[in-house]
N, C-alpha and C positions, 0 to 999 in steps of 0.2 A: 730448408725452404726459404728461411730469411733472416737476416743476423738478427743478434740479441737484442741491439739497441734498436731495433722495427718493433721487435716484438713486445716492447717495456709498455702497457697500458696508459695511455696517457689521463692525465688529471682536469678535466675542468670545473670550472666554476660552479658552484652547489646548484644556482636558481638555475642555469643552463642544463645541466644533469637531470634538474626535477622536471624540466617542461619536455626533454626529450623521452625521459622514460616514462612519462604521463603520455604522449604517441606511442612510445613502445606500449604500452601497457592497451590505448585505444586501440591498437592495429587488432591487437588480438581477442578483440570484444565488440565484432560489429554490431548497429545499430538494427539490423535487421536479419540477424541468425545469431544462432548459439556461439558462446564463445570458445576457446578452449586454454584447457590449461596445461602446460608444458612441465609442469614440476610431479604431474599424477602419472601411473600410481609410483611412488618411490622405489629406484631401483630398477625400474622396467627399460631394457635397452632399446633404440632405436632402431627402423630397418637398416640405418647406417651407423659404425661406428663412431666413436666419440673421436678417435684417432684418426680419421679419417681427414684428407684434402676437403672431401665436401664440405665437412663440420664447420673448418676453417675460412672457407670459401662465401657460403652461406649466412655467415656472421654479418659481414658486409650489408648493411640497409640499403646505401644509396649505386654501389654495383649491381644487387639485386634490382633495383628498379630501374638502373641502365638497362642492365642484360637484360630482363624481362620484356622493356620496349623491342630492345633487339630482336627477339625471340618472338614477339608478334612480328615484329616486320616479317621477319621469313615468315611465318605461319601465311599470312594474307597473299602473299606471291605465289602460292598452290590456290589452285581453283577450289580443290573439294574443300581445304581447310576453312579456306575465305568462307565460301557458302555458308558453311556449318557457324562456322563463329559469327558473322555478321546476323543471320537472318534464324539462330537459334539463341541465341545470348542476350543479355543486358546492357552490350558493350554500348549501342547507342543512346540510349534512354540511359543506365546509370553507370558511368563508365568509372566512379570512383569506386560504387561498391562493387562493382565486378572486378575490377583491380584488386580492392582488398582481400574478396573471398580466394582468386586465383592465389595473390600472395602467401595470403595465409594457409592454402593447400600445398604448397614448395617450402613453406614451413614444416609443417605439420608430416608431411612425407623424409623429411632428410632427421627434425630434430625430435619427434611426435613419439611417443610408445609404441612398442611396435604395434602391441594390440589396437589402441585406437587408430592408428595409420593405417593397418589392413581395415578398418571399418570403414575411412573414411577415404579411400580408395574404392573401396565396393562398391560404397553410393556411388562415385564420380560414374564407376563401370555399367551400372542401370541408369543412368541419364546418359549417357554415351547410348547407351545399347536402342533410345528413344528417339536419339535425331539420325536423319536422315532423308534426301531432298536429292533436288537436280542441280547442276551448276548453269549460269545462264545461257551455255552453252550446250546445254542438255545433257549432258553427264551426270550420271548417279552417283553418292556417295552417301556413306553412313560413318559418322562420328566414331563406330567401333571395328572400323575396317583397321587390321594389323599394320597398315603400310604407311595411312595416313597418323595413324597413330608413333608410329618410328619415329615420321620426322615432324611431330610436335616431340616428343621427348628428345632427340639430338637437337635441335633448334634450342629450345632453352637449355639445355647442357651448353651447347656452344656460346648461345649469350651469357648467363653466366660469366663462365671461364673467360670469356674476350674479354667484356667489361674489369674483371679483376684484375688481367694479364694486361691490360692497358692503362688503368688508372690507378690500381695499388703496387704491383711490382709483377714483372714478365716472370711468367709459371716454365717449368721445363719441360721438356716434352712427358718425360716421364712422370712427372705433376699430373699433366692432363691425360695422359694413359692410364692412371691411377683414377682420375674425378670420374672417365668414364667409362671404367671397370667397375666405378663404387656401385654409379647407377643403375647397374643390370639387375638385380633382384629389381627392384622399385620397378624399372622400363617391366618387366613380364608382369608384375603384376597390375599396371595398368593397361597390358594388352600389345603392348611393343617388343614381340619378341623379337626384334631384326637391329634395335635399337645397337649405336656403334658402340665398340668395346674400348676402343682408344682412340687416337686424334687419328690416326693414318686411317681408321675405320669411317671416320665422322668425316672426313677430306671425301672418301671414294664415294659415302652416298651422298655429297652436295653437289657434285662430278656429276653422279646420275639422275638429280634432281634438276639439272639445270634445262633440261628442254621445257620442263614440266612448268617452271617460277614464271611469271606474267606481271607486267604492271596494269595496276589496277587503281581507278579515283579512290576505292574505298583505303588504299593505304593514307595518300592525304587526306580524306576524311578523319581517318583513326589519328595523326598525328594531330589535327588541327583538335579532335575531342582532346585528347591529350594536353593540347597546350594554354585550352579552357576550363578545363575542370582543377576541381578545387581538390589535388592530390597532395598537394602539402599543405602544412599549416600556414597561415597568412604571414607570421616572419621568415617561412622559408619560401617565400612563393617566387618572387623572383628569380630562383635558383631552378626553377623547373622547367624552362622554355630552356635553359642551359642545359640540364641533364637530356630533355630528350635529342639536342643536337650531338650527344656524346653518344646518344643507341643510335642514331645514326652515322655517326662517325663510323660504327662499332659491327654494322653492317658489312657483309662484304665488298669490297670496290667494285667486282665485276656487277654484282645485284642492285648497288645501288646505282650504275650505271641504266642497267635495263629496268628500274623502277620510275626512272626522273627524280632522282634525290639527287640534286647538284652540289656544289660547293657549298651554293646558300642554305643548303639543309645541313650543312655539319660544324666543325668549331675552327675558330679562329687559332693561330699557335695560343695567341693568349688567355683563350677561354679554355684550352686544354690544359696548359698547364694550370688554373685554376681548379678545372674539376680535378686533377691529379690530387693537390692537396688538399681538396674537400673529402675524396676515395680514401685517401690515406690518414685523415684525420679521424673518420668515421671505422675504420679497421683498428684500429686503437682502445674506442671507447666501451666500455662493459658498461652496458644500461639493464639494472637488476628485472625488469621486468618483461624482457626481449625472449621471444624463444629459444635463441644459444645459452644465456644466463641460466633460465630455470630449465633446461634441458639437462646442463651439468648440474644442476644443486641437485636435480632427480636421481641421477647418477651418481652421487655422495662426491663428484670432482668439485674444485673450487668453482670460484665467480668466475676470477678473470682465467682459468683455464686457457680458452681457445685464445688470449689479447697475449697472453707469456709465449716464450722461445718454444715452437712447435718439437713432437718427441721425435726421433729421425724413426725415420720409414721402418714399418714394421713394430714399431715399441708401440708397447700398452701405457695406456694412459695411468698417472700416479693415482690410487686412491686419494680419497679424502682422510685427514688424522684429526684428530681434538686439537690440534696446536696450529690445521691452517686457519686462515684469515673466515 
């Protein structure tokens, strides 16, 4: 997947290390719901392998929060999605803690127990099963309709995968045939059984989705919530009206054409290559209190597991011994 020398952990500074994993540590502990913990119960495996592209993929904080912009964008360019999500959700009134709990759900799904992840999936599937409304066009839609649910789960698979494939290092086809082969258990049990199997699958339903995508003010609305809200911490804040020009970047061309996202909404060469080495600096770093960290210490695998030379396709992941780190 990537040479040795990518995959060596990089070292920083101790006071740096503590304020980041003091974030990692807050993400997973919102102010206003339960938090969870990724190291229980010990031993218990994940819906997804530890071996797996996702695992690797998922590590990634600030690709995650690219792709994740990304992955609204499409979401909001479908009528029934927009509906649902604007005028059922938090997004306007608290758009950091809806951001958090969404996050910490795509956590919790890829690195979670499986037991708890099926739990916490069920709930999402009875609040889905609740919303349902007209679009202002008058079109019905309900949050647990199969089709609208597809392509919310291909939408963030694909942001995702862009976001890492563009600012840590370009994935191969068969990388991403792999990410989104992982997803299928996970897509059915949130109700997406059409969800793509691989990238040539994820291509044809964006192909079919395109009569359907629409521009709509509420996407500049969500972006400009976005670039008001307090989603990073105050020394990383300037870096955030950066990041979301890189989920736009990260956006398809032909979509961000028919959204009105111009030039001025995406990055500069020189801002891209800045987020590249921010992406790639952040892929490196093992912060002990992040869901990838305590997901492998649950799993007896080391810390920096997922930051070391990934095992080629197909190998099982090393146990843990009394002599690692």
């Amino acid at each position: 997947m990537t040479s040795a020398a990518q995959a060596v952990p990089l070292s920083l500074p101790g006071s740096l290390i503590r304020r980041l994993d003091h974030m990692a540590e807050a993400f997973l502990r919102p102010s206003d719901g339960p938090g969870f913990d990724f190291s229980q119960p010990p031993g218990e495996p994940a819906l997804v392998p530890a071996s797996s592209v996702s695992w690797r993929i998922y590590k990634n904080p600030v690709t995650l929060f690219i792709g994740g912009v990304t992955a609204v964008i499409l979401e909001l360019a479908e009528p029934g999605v927009r509906s649902g999500v604007w005028e059922h959700s938090s997004f306007r009134a608290a758009p950091v803690r809806r951001l958090q709990r969404t996050g910490l759900a795509a956590m919790i799904t890829v690195y979670g127990a499986r037991s708890r992840a099926q739990a916490m999936i069920a709930g999402v599937g009875r609040m889905h099963a609740r919303v349902r409304g007209e679009t202002p066009d008058g079109r019905a839609y309900r949050a647990d309709d199969p089709e609208l649910l597809t392509w919310v789960q291909a939408t963030a698979s694909f942001g995702f995968a862009e976001a890492y494939h563009r600012y840590v290092r370009p994935m191969s086809r068969a990388e991403l045939d792999r990410l989104y082969d992982e997803s299928i258990p996970v897509a059915r049990l949130y109700g997406a059984v059409d969800a793509p199997r691989s990238e040539e699958e994820r291509e044809t339903l964006f192909d079919a989705m395109r009569p359907r995508l629409e521009p709509s003010p509420i996407v500049f609305e969500f972006l400009a919530l976005m670039r008001g809200a307090a989603v990073l911490p105050a020394p990383l804040r300037p870096l955030q009206g950066l990041l979301l020009r890189a989920a736009v970047e990260a956006t398809p061309g032909w979509l961000r054409e028919r959204l009105g996202l111009g030039p001025k909404f995406g990055l500069r060469p020189w801002q891209a290559a800045l987020v590249r080495r921010i992406c790639a600096t952040a892929d490196r770093v093992p912060l002990h209190s992040s869901a990838p960290v305590q997901s492998c210490l649950r799993l007896g695998l080391p810390a920096d597991y997922l930051f070391r030379q990934p095992p080629a396709q197909g190998e099982n992941p090393v146990r843990r011994t009394a002599s690692d780190p």
